[in-house]
N, C-alpha and C positions, 0 to 999 in steps of 0.2 A: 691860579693853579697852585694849589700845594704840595705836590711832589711830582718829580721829572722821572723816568727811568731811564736810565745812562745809556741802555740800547732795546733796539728793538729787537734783535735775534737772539735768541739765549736758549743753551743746553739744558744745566741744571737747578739754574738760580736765577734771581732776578734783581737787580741793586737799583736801589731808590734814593734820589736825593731829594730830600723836602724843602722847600722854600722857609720855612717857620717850623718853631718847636713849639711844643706846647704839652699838656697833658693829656688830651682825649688823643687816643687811639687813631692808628691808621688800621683802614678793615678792606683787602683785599678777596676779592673774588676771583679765577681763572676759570672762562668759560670755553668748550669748546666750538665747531661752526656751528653747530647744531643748536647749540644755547645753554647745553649740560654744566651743571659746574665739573671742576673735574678735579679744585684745589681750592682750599680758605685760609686764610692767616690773619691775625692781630699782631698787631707790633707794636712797639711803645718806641719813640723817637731815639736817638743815640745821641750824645753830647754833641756828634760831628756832623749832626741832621742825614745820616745814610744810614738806609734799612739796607740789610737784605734777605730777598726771601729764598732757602734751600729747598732741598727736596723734592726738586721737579724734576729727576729724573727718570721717574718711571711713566711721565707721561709720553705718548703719543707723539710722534712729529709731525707738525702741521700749523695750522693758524687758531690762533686763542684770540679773546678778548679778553683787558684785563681793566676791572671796575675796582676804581682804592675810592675811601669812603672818610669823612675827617670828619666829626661832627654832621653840618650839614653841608662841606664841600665835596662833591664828587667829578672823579678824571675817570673818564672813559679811551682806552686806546688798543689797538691791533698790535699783536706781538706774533714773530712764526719764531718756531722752536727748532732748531736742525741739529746736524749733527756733530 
């Protein structure tokens, strides 16, 4: 697994710690229950291997899925959003 998310509940953001740096791209997806996306991001590693992604505040409270992409590794996991 190439990157961890430090929690599963989260307001507005989302912070990722990577196992390994490298060049290729982290490529998130946030899906809702339904399977919609509802958020995209590309990131490029930090020297401290921790992303994070802003800007999710204006979604919805509820349960997401969230699909990160590294080349050809991909994490699949459940996050709920509150307040």
């Amino acid at each position: 697994m190439f990157a961890k998310v430090k929690s599963t509940v989260f307001i507005d953001s989302l912070k990722f710690e990577l196992s390994s740096d490298g060049d290729s791209p982290v490529r998130g997806i946030l899906r809702d229950e339904k399977g919609f996306i509802c958020s995209q991001v590309e990131m490029k590693g930090q020297k401290n291997n921790e992303l994070v992604w802003r800007g999710l505040n204006n979604l919805p409270y509820g349960v997401y899925t969230l699909e990160l992409t590294k080349g050809e590794e991909e994490v699949k996991m459940r996050l709920v959003k509150r307040v």
